[in-house]
N, C-alpha and C positions, 0 to 999 in steps of 0.2 A: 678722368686722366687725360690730360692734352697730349697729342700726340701731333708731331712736326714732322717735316718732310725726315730730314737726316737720324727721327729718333728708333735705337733700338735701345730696350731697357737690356738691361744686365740683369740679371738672378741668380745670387748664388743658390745652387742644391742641393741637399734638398733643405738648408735652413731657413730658405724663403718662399716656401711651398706655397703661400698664399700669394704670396707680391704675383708667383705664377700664375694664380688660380684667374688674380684680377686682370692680369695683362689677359690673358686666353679670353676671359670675358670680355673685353673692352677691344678685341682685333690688334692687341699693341705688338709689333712683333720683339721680340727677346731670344736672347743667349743667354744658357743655363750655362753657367760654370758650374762644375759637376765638382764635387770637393772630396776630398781623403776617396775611401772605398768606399764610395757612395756607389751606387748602381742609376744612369742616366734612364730619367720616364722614357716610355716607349711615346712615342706622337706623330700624328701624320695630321700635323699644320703646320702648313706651307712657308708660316712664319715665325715661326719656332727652331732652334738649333742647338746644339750643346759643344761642348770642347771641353777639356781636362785638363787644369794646368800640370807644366808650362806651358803656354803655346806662345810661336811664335809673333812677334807684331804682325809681319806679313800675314799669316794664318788666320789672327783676327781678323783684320782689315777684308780679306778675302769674306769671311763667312756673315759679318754684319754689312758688307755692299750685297752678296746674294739674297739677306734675309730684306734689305729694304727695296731691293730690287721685285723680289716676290710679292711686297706689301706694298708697292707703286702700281705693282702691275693689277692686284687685285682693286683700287679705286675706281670708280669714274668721277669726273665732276659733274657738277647739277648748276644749272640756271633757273633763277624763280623768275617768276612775271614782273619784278620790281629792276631787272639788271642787275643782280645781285650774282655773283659769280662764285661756287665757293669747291672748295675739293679740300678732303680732309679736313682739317679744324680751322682752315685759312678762307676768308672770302676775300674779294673784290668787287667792287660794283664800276659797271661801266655804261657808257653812252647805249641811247637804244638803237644806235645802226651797228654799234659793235657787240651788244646782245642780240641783234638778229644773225650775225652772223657767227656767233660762238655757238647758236642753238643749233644750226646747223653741224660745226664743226662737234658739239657733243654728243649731239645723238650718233656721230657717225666715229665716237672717241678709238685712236689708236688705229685710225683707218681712213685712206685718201678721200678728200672730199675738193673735187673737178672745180675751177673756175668758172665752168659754164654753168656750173648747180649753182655758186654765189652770183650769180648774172640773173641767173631764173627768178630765184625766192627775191631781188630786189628790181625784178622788170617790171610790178605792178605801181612803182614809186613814179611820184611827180621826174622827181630826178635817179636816172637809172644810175646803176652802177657802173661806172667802165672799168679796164686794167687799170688805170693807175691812181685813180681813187681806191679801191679794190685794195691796192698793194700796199697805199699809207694808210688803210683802217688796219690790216694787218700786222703793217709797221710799230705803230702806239699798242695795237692789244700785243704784243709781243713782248712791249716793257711794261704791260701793268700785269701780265701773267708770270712773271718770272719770280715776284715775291711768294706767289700761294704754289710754286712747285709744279705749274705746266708751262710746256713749248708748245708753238707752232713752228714745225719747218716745214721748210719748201720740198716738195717731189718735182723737180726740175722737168718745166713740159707738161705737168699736170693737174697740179694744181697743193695742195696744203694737207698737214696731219697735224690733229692735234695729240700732243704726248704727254707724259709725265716728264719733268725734266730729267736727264742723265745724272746721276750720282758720279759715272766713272769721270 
């Protein structure tokens, strides 16, 4: 089952017990719609939820941003030895001065990583890294990450995060 950045499957319950069984197996997150006097599964995954109609638009809207919020927050992406870039079912492949510095930025994913740590790992280079080389590698991987569902943003003064893009 492919499974994209914005997708939460819908289930109704309990007539599609299985379509549940599979999404559960596969990490896909979903919303039960829980039907007539059905009684809603008891579950404690993170990315799973139920609601009873009617519910409001807002209401949904609310409860499938938290459900893909919880299942962005559970990824990490992964870099192979090839530059191959990939998180969730989406890859990218990029140059290897901006897979040096995504290796970085992944091992340290959802958490500041210093301009002076991208200055370090590329001081052993014929040509060093400065600021603003630095800033347009950054610049270009910024728009080839933006189709598989990560950011880099700026920590102003300190240096870069890399994230799962914002839904909100």
């Amino acid at each position: 089952m492919s499974v994209q950045n914005s997708d939460v499957i819908f289930v109704r319950w309990p007539v599609q017990a299985a379509l549940r069984s599979r999404c559960r197996q596969d990490g896909v997150p979903r919303l039960l719609v829980v039907e007539g006097g059905a009684l809603p599964p008891i579950s404690n995954d993170p990315v799973e939820d139920w609601v009873r109609p009617p519910v409001s638009s807002d209401d949904l809207q609310t409860r499938v941003r938290a459900l893909q919020n919880r299942f962005n927050s559970r990824r990490a992406p992964a870099i192979d030895s090839t530059g191959t870039l990939t998180f969730g079912p989406h890859s990218v492949t990029i140059s290897s001065t901006q897979a040096e510095l995504m290796r970085l930025l992944v091992e340290r994913f959802g958490k500041v990583v210093y301009r002076v740590e991208f200055m370090q790992r590329f001081a052993h280079r014929r040509r060093a890294l400065n600021r603003n080389s630095l800033d347009l590698h950054i610049m270009r991987l910024r728009r080839r990450l933006l189709p598989i569902g990560l950011s880099i943003r700026t920590v102003w003064g300190r240096g870069y995060l890399l994230d799962h893009t914002s839904s909100d």
